[in-house]
C-alpha positions as CSV (number, residue, x, y, z in Angstrom):
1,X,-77.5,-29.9,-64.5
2,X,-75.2,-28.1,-61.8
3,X,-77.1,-25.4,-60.7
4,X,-75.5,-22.5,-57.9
5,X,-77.4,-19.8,-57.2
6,X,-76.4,-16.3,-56.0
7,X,-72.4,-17.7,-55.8
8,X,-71.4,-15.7,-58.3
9,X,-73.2,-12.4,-57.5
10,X,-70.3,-10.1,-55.9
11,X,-67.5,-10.8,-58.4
12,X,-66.5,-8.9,-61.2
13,X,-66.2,-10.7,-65.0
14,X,-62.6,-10.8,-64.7
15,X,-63.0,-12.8,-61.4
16,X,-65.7,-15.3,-62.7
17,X,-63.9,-15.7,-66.4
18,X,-60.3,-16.7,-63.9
19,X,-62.5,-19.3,-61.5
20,X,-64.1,-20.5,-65.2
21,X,-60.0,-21.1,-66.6
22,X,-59.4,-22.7,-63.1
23,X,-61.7,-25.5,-63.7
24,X,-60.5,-26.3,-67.1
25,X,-63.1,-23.9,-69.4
26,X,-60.5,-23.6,-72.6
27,X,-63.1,-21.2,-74.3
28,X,-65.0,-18.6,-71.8
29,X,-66.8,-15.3,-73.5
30,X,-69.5,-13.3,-72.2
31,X,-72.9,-13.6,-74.6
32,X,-76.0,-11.6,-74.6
33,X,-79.4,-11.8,-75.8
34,X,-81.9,-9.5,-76.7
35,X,-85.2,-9.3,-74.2
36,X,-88.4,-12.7,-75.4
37,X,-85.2,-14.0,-77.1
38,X,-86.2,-18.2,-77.6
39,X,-83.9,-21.0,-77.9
40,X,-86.0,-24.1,-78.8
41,X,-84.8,-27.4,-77.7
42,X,-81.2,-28.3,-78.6
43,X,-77.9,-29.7,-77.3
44,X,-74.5,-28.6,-77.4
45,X,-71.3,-30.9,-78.6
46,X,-69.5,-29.5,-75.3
47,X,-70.1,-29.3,-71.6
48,X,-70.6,-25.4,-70.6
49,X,-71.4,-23.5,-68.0
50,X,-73.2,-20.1,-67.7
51,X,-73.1,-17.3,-64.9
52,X,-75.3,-14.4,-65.2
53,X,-73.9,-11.1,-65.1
54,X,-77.5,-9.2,-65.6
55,X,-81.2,-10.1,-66.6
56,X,-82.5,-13.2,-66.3
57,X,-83.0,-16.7,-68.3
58,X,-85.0,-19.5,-68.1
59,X,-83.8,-22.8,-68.4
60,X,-85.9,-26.0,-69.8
61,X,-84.5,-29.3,-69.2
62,X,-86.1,-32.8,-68.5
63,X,-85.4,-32.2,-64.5
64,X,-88.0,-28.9,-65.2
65,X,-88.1,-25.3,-65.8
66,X,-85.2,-22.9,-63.8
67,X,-84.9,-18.9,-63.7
68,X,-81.4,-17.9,-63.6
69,X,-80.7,-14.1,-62.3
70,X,-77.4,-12.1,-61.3
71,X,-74.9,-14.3,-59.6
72,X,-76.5,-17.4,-60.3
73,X,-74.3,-20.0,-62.4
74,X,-76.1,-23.2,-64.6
75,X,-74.1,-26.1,-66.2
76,X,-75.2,-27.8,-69.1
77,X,-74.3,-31.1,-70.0
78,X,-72.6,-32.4,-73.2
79,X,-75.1,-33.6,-75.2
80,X,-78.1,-32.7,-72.6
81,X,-81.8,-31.4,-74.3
82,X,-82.8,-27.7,-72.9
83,X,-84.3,-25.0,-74.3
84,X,-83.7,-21.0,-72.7
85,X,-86.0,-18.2,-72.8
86,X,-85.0,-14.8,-72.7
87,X,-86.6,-12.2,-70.0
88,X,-88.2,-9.1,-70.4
89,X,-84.8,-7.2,-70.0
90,X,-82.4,-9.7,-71.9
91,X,-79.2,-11.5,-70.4
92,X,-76.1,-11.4,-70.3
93,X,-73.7,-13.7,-69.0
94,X,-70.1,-15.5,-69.1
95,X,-70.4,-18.7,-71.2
96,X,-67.4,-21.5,-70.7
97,X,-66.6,-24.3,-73.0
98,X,-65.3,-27.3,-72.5
C-alpha cells in the first residue's frame, strides 16, 4: 500500500482530481461516509487511490492498521484484503480508479 501523508493537504479538489488524471486514474469521484461507518474485509477488481479531503479513516491491511486525515493520500492494490472504519466525524475524500 502506497501511503503519503499530509502531501495533499493544501490543494483544492480540482487540483488533487488533475494530479489523480495525470497518473492514469480513468474514473476519479469524491465519496463520503457517514461517522462509525464499517467496511469489513474486501478487495476491489481495480487499483485505487484515496486522498482525504476531511475526517478521518482507518485502514486495515495485512502490513497493519493506518489513520488517514486531511491531506493524506492511501493506495490500495488490485485485488489487496483491507477493511476501513469510519471516524467519529465521517470522511470524505477523492477516490481514483484504475
Amino acid at each position: 500500500m502506497l501511503v503519503e501523508l499530509g502531501k495533499y493537504k493544501n490543494l483544492s479538489e480540482k487540483d488533487i482530481s488533475e494530479i489523480l488524471m495525470k497518473e492514469g486514474f480513468k474514473r476519479v469521484y469524491v465519496w463520503e461516509d457517514y461517522p462509525g461507518s464499517y467496511y469489513p474485509e474486501h478487495s476491489h477488481e481495480f487499483y485505487s487511490a484515496h486522498i482525504v479531503l476531511e475526517g478521518e479513516i482507518k485502514i486495515k491491511t495485512s502490513e497493519g492498521e493506518f489513520v488517514f486525515r486531511k491531506g493524506d493520500r492511501f493506495d490500495v492494490e488490485k485485488g489487496e484484503i483491507h477493511s476501513a472504519k469510519i471516524g467519529p466525524k465521517g470522511c470524505r475524500y477523492i477516490v481514483g480508479e484504475k
